[in-house]
N, C-alpha and C positions, 0 to 999 in steps of 0.2 A: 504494500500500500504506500501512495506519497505522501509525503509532509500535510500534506490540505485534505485528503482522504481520510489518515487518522482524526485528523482536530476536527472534522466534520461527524465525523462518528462522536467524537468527544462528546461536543455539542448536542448534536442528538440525543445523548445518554442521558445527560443535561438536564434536558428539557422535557425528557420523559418523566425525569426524576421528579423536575419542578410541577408539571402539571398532575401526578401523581398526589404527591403532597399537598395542592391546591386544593383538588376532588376531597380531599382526606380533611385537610381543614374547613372546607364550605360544609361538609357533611357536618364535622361536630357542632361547629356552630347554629348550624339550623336547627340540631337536635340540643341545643344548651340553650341557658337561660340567656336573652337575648339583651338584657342591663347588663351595661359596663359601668360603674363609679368610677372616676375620673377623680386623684387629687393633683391638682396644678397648681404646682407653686405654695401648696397652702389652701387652696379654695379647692370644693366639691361641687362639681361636672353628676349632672347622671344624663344617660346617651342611650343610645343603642348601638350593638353591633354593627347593625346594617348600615347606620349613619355614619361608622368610621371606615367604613371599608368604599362609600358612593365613590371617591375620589381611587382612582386604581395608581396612579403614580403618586398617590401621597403616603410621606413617615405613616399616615395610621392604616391605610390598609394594607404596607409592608411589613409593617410589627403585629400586627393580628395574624394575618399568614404566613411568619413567619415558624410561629410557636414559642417564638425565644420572651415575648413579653407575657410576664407573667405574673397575680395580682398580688397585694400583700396577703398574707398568709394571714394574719388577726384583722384585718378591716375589710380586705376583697376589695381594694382600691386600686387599681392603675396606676404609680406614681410619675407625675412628668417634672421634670423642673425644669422648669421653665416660666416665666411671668405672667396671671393669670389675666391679665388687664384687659386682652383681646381676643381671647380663648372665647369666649361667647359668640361672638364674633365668625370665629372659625367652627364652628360647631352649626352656628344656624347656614352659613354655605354648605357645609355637608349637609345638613336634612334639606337643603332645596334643589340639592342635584341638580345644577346649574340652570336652574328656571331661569332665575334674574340675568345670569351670565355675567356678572361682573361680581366680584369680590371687594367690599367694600367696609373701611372700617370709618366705626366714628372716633376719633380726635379728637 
């Protein structure tokens, strides 16, 4: 095989892998409790699953399908650190699934 034949195989194997584990994480989540608590920064977020995941190229539906974020163990919280100021903000874009189509904060 050449150089570009194996690394396409590579890839392949990949991507098998990835969509595998996609299948595997969409399944649990539909069959879980579909509340996520959110502590940012200090302040408490409640969401939904489905809400963090609308945006497919955003930090939260990479860390949800990932597996690796995982909640605290005594509260069931999501911890982010990060400033809660505009997190509201970012949470009502994701529940409107780009209706509005502009992303918009207040200042």
């Amino acid at each position: 095989l050449t150089f570009a034949e194996v690394k396409r195989k590579e890839l392949e194997e990949r991507e098998s892998k990835f969509q595998n584990q996609l299948t595997k994480h969409k399944t649990h989540f539909s069959k879980g409790q579909d509340r996520v608590l959110l502590n940012v920064g200090g302040k408490r977020f409640e969401t939904t699953k489905q809400t963090l995941i609308n945006e497919e190229d955003s930090f939260f539906y990479g860390m949800v399908h990932s597996g690796a974020w995982q909640p605290n163990t005594e509260t069931g919280e999501y911890f982010i650190d990060r400033n809660p100021k505009f997190f509201e903000e970012i949470l009502d874009y994701l529940r409107a699934g780009h209706q509005e189509g502009k992303f918009r904060l207040a200042v």
